[in-house]
MMTF fields as JSON, N, C-alpha, C and O atoms, coordinates in Angstrom:
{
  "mmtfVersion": "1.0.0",
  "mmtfProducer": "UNKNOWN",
  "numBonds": 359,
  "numAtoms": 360,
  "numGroups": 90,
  "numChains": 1,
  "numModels": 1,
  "chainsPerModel": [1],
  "groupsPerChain": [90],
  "chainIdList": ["A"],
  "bondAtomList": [4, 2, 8, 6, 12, 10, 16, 14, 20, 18, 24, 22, 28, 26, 32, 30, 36, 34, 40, 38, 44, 42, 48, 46, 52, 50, 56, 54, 60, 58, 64, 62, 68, 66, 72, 70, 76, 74, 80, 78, 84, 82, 88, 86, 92, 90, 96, 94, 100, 98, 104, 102, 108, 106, 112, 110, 116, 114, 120, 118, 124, 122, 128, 126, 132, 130, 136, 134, 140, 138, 144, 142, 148, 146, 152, 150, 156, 154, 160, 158, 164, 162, 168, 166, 172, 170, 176, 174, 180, 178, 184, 182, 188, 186, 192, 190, 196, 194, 200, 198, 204, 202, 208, 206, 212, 210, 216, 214, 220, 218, 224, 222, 228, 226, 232, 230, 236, 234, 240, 238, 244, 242, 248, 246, 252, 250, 256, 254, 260, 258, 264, 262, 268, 266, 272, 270, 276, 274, 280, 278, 284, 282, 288, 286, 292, 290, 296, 294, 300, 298, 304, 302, 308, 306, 312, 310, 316, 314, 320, 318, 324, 322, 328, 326, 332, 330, 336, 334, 340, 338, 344, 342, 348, 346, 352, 350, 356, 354],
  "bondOrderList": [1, 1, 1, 1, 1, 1, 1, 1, 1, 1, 1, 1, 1, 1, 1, 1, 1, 1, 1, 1, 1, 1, 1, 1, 1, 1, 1, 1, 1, 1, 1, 1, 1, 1, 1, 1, 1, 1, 1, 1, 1, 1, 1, 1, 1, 1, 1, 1, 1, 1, 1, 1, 1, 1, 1, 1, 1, 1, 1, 1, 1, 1, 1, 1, 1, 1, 1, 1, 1, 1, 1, 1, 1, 1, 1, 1, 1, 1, 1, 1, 1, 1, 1, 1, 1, 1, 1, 1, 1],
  "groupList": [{"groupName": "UNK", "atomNameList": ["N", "CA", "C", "O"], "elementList": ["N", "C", "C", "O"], "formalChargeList": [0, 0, 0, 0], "bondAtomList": [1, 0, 2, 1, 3, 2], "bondOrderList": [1, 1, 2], "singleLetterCode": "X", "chemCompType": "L-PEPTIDE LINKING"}],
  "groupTypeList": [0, 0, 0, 0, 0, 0, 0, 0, 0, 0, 0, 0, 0, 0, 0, 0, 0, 0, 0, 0, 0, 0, 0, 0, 0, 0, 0, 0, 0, 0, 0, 0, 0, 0, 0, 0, 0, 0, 0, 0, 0, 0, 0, 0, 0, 0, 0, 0, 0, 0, 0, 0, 0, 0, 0, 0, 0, 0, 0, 0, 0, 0, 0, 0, 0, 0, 0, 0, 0, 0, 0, 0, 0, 0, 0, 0, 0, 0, 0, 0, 0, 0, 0, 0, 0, 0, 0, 0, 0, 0],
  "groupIdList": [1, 2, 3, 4, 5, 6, 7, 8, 9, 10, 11, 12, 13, 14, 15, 16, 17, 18, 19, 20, 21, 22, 23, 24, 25, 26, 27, 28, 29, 30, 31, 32, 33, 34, 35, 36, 37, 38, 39, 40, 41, 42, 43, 44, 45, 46, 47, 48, 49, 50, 51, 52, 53, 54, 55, 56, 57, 58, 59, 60, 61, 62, 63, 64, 65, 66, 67, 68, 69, 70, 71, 72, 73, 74, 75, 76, 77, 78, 79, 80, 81, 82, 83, 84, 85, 86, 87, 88, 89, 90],
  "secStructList": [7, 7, 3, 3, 3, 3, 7, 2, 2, 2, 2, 2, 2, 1, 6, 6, 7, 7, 7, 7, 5, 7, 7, 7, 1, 5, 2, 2, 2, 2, 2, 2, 2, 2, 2, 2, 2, 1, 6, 6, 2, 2, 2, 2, 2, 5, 7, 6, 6, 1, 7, 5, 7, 6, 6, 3, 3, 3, 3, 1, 1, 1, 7, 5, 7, 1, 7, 6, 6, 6, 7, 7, 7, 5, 7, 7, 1, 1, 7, 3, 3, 3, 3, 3, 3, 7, 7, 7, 7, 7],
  "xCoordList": [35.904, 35.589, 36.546, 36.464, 37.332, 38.47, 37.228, 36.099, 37.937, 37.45, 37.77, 38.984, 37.154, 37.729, 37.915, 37.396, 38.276, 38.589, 38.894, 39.476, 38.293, 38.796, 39.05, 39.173, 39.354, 39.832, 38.55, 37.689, 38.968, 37.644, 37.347, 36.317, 38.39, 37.839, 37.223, 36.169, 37.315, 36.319, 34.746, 33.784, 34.747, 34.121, 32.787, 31.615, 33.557, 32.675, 31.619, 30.478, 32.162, 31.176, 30.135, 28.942, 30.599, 29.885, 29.259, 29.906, 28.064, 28.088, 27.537, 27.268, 27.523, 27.701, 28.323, 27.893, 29.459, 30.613, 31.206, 31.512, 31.356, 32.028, 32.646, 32.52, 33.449, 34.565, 33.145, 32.029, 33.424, 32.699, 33.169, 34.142, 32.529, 33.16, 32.299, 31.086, 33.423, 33.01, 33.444, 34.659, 32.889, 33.725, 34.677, 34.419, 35.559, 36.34, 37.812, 38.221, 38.513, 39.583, 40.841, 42.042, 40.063, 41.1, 41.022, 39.924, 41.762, 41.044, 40.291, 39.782, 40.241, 39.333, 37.933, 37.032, 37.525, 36.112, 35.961, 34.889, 36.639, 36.161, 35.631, 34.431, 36.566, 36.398, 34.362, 33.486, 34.465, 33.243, 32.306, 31.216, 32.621, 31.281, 31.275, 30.14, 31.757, 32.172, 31.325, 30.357, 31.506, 30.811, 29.058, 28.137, 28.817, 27.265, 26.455, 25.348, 27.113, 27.15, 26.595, 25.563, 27.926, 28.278, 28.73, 29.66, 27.05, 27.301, 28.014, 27.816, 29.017, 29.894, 31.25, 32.124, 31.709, 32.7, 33.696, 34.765, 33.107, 34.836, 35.364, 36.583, 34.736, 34.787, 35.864, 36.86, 35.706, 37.006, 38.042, 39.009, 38.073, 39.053, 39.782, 40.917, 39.16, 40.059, 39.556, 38.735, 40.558, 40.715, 39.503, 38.623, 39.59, 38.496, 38.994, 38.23, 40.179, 40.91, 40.847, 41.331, 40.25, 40.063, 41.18, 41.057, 42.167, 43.407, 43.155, 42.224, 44.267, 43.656, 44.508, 45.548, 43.982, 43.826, 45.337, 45.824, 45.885, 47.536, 47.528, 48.324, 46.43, 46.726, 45.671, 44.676, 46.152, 45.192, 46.437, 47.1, 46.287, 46.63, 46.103, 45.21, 46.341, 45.704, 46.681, 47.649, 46.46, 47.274, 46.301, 45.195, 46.58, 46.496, 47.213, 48.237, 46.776, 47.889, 48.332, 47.698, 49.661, 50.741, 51.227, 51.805, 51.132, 51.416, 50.431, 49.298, 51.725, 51.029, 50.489, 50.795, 49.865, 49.118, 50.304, 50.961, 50.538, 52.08, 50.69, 50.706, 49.604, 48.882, 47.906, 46.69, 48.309, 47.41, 46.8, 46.332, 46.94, 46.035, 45.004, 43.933, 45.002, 43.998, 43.679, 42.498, 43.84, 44.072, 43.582, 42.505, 44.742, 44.867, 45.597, 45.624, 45.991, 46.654, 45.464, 44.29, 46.118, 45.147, 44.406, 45.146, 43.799, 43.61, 42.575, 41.613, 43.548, 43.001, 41.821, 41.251, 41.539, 39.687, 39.851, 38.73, 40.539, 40.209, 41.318, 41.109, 42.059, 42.553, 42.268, 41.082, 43.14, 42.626, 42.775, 43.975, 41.953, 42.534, 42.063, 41.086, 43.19, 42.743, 43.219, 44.108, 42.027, 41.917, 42.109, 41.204, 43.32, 43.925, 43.863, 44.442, 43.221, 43.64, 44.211, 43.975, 45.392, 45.959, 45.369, 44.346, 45.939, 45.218, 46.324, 47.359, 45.987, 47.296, 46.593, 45.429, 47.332, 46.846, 47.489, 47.432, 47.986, 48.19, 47.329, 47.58],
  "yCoordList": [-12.79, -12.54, -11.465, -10.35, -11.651, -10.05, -9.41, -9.848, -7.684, -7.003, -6.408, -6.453, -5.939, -5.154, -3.705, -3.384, -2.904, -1.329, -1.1, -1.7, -0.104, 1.014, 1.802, 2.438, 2.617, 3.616, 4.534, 4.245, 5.856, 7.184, 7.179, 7.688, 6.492, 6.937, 5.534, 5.617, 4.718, 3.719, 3.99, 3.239, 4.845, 4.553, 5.614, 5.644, 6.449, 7.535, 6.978, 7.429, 5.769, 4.895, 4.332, 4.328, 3.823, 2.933, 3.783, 3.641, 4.556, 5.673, 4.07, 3.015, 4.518, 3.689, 2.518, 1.502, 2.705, 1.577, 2.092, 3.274, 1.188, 1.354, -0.027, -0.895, 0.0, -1.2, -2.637, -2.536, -3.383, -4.738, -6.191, -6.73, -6.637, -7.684, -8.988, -9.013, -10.073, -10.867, -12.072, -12.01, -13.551, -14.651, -15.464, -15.188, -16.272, -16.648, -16.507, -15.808, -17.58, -17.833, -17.671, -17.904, -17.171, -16.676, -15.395, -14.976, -14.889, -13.691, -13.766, -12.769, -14.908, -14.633, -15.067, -14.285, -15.825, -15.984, -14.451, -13.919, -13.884, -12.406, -11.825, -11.572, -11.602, -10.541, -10.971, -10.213, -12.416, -13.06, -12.467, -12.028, -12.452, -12.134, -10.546, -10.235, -9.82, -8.308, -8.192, -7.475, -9.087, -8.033, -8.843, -8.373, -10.047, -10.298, -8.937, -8.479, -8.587, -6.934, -5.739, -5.075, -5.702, -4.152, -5.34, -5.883, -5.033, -5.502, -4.542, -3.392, -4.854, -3.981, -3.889, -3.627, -4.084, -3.825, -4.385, -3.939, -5.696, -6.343, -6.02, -6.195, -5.41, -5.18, -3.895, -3.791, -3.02, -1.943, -2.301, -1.763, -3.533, -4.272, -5.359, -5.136, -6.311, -7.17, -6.673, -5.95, -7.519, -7.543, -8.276, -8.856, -8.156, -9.299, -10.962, -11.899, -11.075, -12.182, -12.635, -13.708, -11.811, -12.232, -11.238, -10.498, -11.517, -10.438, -9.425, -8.727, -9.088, -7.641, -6.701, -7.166, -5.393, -4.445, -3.828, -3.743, -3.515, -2.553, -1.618, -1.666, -0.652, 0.246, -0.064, 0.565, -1.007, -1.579, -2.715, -3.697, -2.0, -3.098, -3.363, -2.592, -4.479, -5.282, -5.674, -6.382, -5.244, -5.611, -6.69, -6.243, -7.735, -8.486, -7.676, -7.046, -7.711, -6.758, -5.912, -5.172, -5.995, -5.094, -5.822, -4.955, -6.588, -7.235, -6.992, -6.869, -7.044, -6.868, -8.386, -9.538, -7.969, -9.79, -10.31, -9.46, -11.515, -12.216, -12.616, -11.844, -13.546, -13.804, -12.82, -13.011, -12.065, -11.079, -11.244, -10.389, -12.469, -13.683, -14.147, -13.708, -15.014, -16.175, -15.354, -15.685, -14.758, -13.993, -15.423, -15.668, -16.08, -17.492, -16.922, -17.809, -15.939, -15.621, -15.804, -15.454, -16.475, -16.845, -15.924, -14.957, -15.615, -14.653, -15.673, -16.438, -15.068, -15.177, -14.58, -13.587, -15.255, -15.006, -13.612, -13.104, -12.939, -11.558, -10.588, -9.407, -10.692, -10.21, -8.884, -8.884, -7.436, -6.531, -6.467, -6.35, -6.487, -6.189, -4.673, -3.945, -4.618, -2.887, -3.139, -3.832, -2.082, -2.041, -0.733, 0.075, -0.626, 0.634, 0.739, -0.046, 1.626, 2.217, 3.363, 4.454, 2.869, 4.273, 5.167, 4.944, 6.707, 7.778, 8.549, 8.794, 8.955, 10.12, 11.252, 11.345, 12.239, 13.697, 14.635, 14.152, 15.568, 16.283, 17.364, 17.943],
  "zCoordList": [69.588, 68.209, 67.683, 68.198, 66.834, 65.823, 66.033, 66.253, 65.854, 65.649, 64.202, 64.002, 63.274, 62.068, 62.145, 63.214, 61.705, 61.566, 59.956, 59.052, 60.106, 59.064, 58.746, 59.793, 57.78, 57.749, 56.945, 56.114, 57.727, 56.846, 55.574, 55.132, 54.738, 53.029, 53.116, 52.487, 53.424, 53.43, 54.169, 54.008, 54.74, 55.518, 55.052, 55.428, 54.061, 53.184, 52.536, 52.434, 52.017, 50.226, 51.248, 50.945, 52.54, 53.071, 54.691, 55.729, 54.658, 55.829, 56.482, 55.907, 58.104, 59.512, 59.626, 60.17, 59.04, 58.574, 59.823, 59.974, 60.7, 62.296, 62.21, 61.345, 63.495, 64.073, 63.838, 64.349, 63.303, 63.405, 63.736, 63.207, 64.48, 65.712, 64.655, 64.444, 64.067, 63.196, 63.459, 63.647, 63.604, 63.398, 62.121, 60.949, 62.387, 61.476, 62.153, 63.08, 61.202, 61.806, 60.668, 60.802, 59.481, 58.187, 57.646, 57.279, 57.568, 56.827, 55.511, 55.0, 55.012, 53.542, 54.701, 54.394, 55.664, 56.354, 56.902, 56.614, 57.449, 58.421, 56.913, 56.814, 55.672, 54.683, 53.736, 53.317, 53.802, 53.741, 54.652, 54.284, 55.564, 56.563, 56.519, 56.158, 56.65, 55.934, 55.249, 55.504, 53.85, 52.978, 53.139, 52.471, 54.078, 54.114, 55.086, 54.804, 55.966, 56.582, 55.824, 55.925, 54.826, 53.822, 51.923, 51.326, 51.825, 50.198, 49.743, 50.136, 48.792, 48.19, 48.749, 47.923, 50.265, 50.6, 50.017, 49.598, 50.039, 49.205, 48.366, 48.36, 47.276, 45.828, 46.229, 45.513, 47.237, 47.736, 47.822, 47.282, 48.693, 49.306, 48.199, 47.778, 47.866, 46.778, 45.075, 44.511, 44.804, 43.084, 42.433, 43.069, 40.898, 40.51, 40.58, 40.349, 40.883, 41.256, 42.68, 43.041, 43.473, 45.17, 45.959, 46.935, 45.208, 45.923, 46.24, 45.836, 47.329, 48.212, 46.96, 46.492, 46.49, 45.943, 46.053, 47.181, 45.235, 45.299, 46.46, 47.398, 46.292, 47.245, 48.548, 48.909, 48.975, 50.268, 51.214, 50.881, 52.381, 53.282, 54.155, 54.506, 54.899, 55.828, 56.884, 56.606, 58.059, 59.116, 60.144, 60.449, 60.548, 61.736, 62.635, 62.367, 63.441, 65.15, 64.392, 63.639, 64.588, 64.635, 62.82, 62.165, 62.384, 61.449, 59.684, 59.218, 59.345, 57.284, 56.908, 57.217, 56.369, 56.274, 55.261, 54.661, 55.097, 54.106, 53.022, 52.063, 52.956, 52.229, 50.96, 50.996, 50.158, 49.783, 48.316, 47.564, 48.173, 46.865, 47.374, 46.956, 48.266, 49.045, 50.364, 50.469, 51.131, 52.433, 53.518, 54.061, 53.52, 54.151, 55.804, 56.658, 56.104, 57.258, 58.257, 58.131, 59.326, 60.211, 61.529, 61.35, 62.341, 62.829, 64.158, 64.084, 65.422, 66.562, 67.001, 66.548, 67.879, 68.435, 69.147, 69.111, 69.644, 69.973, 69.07, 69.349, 68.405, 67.497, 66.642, 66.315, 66.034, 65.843, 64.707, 64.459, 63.529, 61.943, 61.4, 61.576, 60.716, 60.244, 58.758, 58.263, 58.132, 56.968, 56.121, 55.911, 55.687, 55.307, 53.804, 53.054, 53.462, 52.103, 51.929, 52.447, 50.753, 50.067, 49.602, 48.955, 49.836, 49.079, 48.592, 49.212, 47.299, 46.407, 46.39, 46.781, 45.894, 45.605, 46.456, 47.586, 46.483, 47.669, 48.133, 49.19]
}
């Protein structure tokens, strides 16, 4: 089963938001099952268009997701995705 990750400012809005072990084999199914978990999460994560958010990325492995409209990139059964958001200010 992927595992998901995130990052701390996410993890503020949403307290006992830990690593979550989800099925699916796309990233728009893992981000689906996400937010049946953590109502609200997606709405962090994508646009009102579905798209993942400007200051948000998404890595598969070691990899930037290429899909960030549809999040059609495919994702292996033990696979690590991390979910990074930008922060400004100094």
């Amino acid at each position: 089963m992927p595992t998901v990750q995130f990052t701390s400012a996410l993890k503020r809005f949403f307290p006992g938001l830990q690593t979550i072990e989800t099925d699916g084999t796309t990233l728009a199914e893992i981000v689906e099952n996400i937010e049946k978990k953590y109502p609200g999460l997606k709405n962090y994560i994508l646009d009102d268009q579905g798209a993942v958010r400007q200051h948000v990325n998404i890595y598969v492995g070691k990899e930037l997701i290429k899909d960030r409209k549809t999040l059609s990139d495919t994702v292996a059964k033990h696979q690590e995705i991390f979910v990074l958001q930008a922060l400004s200010g100094g």
